[in-house]
C-alpha positions in Angstrom: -18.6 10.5 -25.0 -20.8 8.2 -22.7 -20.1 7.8 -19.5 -17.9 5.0 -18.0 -19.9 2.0 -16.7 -18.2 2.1 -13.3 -19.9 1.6 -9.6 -18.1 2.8 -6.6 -18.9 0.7 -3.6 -18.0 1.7 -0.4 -18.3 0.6 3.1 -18.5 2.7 6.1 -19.3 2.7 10.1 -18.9 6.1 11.3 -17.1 8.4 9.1 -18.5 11.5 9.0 -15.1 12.8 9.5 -14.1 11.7 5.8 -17.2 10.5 3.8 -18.3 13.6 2.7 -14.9 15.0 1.1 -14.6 11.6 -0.5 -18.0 11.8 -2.1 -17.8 15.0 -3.3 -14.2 14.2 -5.3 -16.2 11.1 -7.0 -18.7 13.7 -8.2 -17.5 15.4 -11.6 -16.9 11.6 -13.0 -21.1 11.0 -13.0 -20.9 7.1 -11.5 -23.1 5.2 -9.5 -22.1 4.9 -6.0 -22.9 2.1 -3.5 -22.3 3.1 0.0 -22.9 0.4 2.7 -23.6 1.4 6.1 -22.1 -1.7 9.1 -23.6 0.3 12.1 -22.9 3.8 12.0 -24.1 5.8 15.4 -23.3 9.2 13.6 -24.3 11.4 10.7 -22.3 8.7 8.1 -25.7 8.0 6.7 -27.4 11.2 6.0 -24.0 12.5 4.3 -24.2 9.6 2.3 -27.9 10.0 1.1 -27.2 13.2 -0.1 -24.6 12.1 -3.3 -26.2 8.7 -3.8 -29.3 7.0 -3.6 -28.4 3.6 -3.1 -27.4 3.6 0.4 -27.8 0.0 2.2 -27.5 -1.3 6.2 -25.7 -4.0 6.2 -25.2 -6.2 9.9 -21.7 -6.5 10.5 -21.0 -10.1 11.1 -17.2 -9.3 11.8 -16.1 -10.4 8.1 -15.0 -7.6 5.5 -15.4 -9.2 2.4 -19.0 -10.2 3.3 -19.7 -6.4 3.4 -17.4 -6.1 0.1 -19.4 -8.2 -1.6 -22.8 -7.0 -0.2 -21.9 -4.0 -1.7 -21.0 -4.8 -4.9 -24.7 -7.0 -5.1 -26.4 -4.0 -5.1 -24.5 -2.4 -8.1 -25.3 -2.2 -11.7 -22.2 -2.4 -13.3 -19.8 -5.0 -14.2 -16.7 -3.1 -13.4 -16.4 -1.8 -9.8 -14.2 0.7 -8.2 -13.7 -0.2 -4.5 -12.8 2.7 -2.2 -12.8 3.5 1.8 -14.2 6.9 3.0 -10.9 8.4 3.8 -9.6 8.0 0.3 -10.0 10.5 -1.9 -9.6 10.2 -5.7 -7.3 13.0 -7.1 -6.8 12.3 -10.5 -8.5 10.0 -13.0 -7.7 9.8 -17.0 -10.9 8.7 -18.4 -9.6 7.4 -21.9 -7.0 5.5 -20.8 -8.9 3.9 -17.9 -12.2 3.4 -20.6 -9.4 1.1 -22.5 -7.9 -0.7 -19.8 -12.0 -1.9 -19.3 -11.9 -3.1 -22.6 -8.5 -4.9 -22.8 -8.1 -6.1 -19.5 -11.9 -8.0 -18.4 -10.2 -10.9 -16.6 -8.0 -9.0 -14.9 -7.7 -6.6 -11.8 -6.6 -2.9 -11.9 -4.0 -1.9 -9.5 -4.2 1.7 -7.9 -1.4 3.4 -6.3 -2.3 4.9 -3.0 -1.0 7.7 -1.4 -0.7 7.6 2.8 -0.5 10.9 3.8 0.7 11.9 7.5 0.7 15.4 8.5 3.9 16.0 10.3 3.6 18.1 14.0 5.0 21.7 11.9 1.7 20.9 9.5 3.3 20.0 6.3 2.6 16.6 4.8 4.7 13.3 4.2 3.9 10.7 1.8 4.1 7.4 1.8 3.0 4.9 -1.6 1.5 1.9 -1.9 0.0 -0.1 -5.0 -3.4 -1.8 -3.8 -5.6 -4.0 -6.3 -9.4 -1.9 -6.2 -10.5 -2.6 -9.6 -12.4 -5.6 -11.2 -14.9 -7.1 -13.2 -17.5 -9.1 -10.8 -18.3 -11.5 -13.1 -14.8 -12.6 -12.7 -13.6 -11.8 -9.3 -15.2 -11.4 -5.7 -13.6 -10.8 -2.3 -12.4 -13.2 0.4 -11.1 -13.3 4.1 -12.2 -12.1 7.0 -9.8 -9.0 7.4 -7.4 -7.8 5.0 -9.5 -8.6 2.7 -8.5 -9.5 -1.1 -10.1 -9.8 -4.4 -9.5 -13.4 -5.8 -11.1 -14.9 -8.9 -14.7 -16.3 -8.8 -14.0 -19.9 -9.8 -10.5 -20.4 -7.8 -10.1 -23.5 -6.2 -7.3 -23.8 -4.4 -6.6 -20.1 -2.8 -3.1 -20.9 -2.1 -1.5 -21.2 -5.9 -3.8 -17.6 -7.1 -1.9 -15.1 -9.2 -3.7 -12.2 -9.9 -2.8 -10.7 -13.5 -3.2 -7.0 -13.0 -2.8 -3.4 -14.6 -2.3 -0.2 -13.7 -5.2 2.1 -13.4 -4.3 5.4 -14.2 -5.6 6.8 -11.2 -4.2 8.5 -8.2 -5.5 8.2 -4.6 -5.0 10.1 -1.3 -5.3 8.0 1.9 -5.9 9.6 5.3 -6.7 6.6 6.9 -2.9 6.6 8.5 -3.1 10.1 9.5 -4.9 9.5 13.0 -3.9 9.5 16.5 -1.2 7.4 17.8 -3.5 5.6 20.2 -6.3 5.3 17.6 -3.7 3.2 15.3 -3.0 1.5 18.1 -6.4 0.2 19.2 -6.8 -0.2 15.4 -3.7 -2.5 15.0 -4.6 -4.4 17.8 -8.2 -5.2 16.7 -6.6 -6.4 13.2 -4.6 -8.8 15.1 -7.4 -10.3 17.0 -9.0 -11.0 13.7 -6.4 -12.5 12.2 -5.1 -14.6 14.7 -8.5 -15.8 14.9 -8.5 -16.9 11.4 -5.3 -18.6 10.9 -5.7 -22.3 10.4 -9.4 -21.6 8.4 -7.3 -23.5 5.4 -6.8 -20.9 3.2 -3.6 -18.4 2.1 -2.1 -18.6 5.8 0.5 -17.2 4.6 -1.5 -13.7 3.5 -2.4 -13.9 7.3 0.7 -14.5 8.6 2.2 -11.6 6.4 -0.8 -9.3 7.8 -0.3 -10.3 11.6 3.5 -9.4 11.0 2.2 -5.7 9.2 -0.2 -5.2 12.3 2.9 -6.2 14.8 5.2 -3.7 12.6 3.1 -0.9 13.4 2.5 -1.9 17.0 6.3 -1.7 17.2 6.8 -5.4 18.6 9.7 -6.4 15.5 10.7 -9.9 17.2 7.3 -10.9 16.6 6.5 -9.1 13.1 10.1 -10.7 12.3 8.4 -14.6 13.3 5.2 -13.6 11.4 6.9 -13.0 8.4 9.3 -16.0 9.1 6.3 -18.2 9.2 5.0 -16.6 5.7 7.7 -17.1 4.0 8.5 -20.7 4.8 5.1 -21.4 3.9 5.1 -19.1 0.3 7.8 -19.4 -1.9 5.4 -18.1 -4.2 7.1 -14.2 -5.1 4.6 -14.0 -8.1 1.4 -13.7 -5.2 0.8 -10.0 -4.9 1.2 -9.5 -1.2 4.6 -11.0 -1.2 6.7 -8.1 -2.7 5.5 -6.2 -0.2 6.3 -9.0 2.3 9.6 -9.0 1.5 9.7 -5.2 1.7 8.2 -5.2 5.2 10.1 -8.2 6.7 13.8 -6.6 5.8 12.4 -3.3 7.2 11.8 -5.5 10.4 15.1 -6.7 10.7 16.8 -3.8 10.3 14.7 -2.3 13.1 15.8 -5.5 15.0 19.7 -4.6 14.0 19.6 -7.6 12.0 21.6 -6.1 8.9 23.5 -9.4 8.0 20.2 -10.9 8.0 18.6 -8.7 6.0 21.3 -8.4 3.4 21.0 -12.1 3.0 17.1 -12.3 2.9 17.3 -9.2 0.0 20.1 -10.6 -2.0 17.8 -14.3 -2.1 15.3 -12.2 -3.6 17.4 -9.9 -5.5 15.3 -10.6 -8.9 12.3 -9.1 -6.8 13.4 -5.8 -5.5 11.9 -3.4 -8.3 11.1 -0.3 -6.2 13.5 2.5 -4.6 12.1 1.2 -1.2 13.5 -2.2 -2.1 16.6 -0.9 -3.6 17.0 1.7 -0.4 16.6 -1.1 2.2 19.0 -3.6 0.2 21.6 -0.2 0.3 21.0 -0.3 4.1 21.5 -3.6 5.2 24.6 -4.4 3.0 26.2 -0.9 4.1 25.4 -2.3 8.1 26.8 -5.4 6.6 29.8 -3.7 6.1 30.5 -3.8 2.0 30.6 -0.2 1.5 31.4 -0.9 -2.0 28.7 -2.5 -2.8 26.7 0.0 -0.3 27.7 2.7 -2.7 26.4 1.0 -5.9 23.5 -0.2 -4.9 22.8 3.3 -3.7 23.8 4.9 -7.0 21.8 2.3 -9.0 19.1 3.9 -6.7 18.8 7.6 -8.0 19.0 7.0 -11.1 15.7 4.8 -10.7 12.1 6.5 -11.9 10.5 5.9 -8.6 12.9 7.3 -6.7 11.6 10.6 -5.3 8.5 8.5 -3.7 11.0 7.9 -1.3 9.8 11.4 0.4 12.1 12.6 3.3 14.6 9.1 2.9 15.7 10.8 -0.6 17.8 13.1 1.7 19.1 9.9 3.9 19.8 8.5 0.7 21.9 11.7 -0.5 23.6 11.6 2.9 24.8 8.1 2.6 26.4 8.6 -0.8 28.3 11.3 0.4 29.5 9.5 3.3 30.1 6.5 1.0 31.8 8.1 -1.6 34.1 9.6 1.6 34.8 6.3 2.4 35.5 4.7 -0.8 37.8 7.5 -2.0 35.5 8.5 -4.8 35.6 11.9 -4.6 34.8 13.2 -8.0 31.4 11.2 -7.4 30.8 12.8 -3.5 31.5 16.4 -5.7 28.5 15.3 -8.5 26.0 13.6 -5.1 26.6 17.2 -2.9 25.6 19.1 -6.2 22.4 17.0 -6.6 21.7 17.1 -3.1 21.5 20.8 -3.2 19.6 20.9 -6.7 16.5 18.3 -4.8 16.8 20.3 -1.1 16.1 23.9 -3.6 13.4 22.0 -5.5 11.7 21.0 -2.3 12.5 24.2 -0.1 14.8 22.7 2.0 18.2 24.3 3.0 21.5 22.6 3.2 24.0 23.0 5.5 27.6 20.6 5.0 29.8 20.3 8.4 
């Protein structure tokens, strides 16, 4: 069978630590990879020349998407696979992927993303995202300075795009989290100057405003992630825009960090149509349970485990378990707090985890 017509591009400065591993898992699949250096002062480079011989300098001019794009000039094929250095692809089924090329040419392939964070004993904890990486550039190019995001070629009003997407059945591991405290830090705060810098250029404000409440999130400072998102959301009423699911994820994580529960509950059950994930579904169990409708608490929370996506939840599965015992306690369902201890004990085996009840 021929090979799939797929470039990788890839941009780098510096990232000897990751390149090389990431390279080197993109290497049984036989694609042409596009590797763009913005200024690298270490071996980034030379690692690079060694798997690929189309490795280009490109002068950083403080604008992602004008590397993006760089990039994906210099490649031959249609179809292009976008990846950073510290993401590593895992798992790729080529026949499926060969016929989502074919039936899906205006349209942009969504990969899920695995954050990993090693935890201070050494063992790992995951966290999933879904991030668009996969189009046809006839059809679709990148835009914005930071954050940047694939939007269709011929758009003309930014503000009202839609991206139609399907899954690529890929799987990704992302390092890029797993750093030192105070290099996500400077990281974070570096995103915000960017950002803040390009609010009021006229276009999707609200992305930005959504990003400058992620990069608060992570910088800890909730009452201003909380207006960010505020501001996003009284300018987008738009849930079909990819970013806002995700939005809505982030700003209800925000104001239950605030110890806004009633606030929310309200905010999740506006949107109720929207929450499709266990991390929706486990948020919305939060903040009505700190609302104080255990009922409903308990519901929601059963409705959870029975959901396909549920165990992506990582080490909140347990929390999870823990409030549905409490729950079930509460509510006076004890035939149900008997069936949640059992399964409890059945995940804690499965994951090597012992349980101990008070």
């Amino acid at each position: 069978m021929a090979k799939l017509p797929i470039s990788v591009c890839i941009i780098a400065k510096n990232e000897e630590k990751y390149i090389e591993t990431c390279l080197k898992h993109l290497g049984k699949y036989n694609w042409e990879i596009v590797v763009v250096d913005t200024g690298s002062t270490d071996r980034t480079k030379e690692i690079a020349m060694r798997y690929t011989g189309k490795v280009y300098d490109f002068a950083w001019v403080n604008d992602f998407s004008a590397a993006r794009n760089f990039a994906v000039s210099k490649a031959s094929n249609n179809w292009i696979l976008v990846l950073d250095c510290d993401e590593y692809l895992q798992k790729l089924n080529v026949n499926e992927i060969r016929k989502c090329m074919q039936q899906n040419n205006n349209c942009v392939g969504i990969i899920r993303l695995r954050n990993v964070y090693t935890l201070s004993d050494g063992s790992h904890q995951y966290q999933y995202d879904t991030v668009p990486r996969f189009y046809n550039k006839n059809f679709f190019e990148y835009k914005f300075r930071i954050h940047e995001q694939i939007t269709p070629k011929n758009a003309t009003n930014l503000e009202e795009v839609v991206l139609y997407t399907f899954e690529v059945p890929a799987e990704v591991d992302h390092y890029g989290y797993d750093i030192p405290k105070e290099e996500m830090l400077k990281k974070q705060e570096r995103n915000l100057a960017l950002l803040e810098e390009s609010i009021g250029d006229g276009h999707m404000d609200d992305y930005l405003l959504f990003q400058i409440g992620q990069s608060n999130f992570v910088l800890e400072r909730y009452a201003q992630a909380a207006e960010a998102y505020d501001k996003c959301f009284a300018l987008n009423t738009n849930m079909e825009k990819n970013f806002m699911p995700v939005a809505l994820n982030s700003y209800a994580e925000t104001l239950l960090r605030l110890g806004m529960d009633a606030q929310a509950c309200a905010l999740l059950t506006a949107h109720e149509a929207y929450l499709t994930t266990a991390n929706h579904q486990y948020l919305y169990g939060k903040a009505v349970q700190g609302s104080g409708d255990e009922l409903r608490a308990l519901l929601i929370f059963i409705k959870l485990t029975r959901m396909s996506d549920f165990e992506s939840l990582g080490e909140d599965v347990f929390d999870v378990y823990g409030r549905l015992l409490y729950l079930c306690e509460t509510t006076g369902n004890q035939n149900k707090k008997d069936y949640f201890r059992q399964e409890l004990l059945k995940y804690a085996e499965a994951h090597g985890r012992t349980i101990v009840f008070q």
